[in-house]
C-alpha positions in Angstrom: -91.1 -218.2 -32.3 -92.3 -214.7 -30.9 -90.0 -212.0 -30.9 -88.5 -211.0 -27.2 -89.2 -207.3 -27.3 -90.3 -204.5 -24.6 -92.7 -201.7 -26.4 -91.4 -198.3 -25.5 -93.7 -195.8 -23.6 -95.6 -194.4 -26.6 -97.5 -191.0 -24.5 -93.9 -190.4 -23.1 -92.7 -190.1 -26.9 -95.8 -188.5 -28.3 -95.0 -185.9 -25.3 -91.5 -185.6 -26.5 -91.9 -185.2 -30.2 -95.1 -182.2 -29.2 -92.7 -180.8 -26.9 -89.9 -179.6 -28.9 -92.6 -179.3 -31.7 -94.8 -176.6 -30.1 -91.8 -174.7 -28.8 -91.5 -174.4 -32.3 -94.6 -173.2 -33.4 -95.4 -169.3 -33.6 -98.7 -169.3 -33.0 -99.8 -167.4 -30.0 -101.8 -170.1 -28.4 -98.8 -172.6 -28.1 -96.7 -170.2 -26.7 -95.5 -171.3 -23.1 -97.6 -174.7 -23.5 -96.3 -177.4 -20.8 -96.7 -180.9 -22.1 -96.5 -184.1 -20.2 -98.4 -187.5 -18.6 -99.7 -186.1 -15.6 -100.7 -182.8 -14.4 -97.7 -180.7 -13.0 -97.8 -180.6 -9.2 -97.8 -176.5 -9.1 -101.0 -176.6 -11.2 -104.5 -175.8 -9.4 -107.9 -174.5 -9.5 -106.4 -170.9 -8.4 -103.1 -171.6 -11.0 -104.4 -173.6 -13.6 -101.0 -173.1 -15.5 -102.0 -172.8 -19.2 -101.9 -174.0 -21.5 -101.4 -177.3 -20.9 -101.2 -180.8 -23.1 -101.7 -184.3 -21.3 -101.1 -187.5 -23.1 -102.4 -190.6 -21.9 -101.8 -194.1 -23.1 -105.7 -195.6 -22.9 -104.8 -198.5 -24.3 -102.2 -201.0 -25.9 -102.7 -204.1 -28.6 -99.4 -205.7 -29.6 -100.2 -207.5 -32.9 -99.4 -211.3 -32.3 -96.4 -211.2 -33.7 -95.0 -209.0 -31.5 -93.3 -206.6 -34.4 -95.4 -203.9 -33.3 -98.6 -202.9 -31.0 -101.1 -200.0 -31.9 -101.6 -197.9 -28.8 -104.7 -195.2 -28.3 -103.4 -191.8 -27.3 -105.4 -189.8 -25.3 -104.7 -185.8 -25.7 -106.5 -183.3 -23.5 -106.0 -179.9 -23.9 -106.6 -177.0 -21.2 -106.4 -173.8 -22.4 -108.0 -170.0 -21.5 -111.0 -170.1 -24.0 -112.8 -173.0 -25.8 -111.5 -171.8 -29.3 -107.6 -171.8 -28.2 -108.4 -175.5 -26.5 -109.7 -176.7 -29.5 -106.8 -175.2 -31.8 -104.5 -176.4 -29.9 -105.7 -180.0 -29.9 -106.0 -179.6 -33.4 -102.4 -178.4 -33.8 -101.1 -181.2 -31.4 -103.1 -183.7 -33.2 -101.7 -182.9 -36.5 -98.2 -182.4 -35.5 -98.1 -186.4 -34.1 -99.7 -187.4 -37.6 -96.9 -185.8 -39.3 -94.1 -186.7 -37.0 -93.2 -190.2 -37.6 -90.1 -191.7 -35.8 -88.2 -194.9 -34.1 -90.9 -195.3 -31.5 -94.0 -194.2 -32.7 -94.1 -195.0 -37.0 -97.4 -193.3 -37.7 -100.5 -192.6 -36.3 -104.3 -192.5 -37.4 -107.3 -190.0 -36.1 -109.6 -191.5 -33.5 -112.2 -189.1 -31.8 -112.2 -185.1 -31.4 -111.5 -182.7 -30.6 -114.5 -182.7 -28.2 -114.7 -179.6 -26.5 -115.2 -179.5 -22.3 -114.5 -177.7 -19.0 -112.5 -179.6 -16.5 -115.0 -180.0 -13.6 -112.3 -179.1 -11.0 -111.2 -176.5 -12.2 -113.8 -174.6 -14.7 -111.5 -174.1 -17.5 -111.8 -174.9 -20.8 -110.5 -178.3 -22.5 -110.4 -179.8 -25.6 -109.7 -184.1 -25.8 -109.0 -185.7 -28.5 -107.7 -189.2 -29.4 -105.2 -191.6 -32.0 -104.4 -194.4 -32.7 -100.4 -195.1 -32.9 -97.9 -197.8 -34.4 -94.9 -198.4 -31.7 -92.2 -200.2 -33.2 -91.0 -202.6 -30.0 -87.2 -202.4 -29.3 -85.6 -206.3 -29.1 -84.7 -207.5 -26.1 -80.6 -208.5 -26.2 
């Protein structure tokens, strides 16, 4: 029999763990970073609001078991220059690799950072992607 489980929303916890991670962090280009799933209503062309960190869940593969599903995790990264999008990325990336927790066990490297400039907007962004293993919480 398949376990009865609901998988928890992986880009809303890799969002938490970089959140109180970055506001951690003393490097100058994660100071003020907002992170979340969708791009702050306040934010546009004239106010891009930087630096900011989107996660997206791109896709989802619960193994048949249903014990646990490996989700891709898309980061993007707006920043004011290419090199602070691209560190930033990098540090983001490499502080979900290291977190580890109840929702999202441990993660793997997928593509990037691949550097950009949002088309809207003209700044400069850095994506980035991983693959991560969500542990499903049973349904009682």
């Amino acid at each position: 029999m398949k376990a009865n489980v609901l998988f928890p929303d992986a880009a809303a916890e890799a969002c938490r763990i970089l959140r109180a991670a970055l506001a951690a962090r003393a490097e100058p280009y994660a100071a003020g970073v907002t992170v979340g799933t969708r791009v702050p209503d306040a934010r546009s062309p004239e106010d891009p609001r930087l630096p900011l960190v989107l996660v997206a869940l791109d896709g989802a593969t619960p193994h048949p078991s249903r014990l646990s599903a490996e989700v891709l995790l898309r980061v993007s990264v707006w920043h004011t220059d290419e090199d602070r999008a691209h560190d930033l990325a990098q540090l983001a990336a490499t502080l979900l690799h290291t977190a580890g927790g109840p929702v999202i066990r441990s993660t793997r490297p997928g593509t990037g950072p691949v550097p950009g400039v949002d088309p809207d907007s003209r700044v400069p962004l850095a994506t980035l992607t991983l693959t991560a293993k969500v542990v499903p919480t049973p349904l009682t």
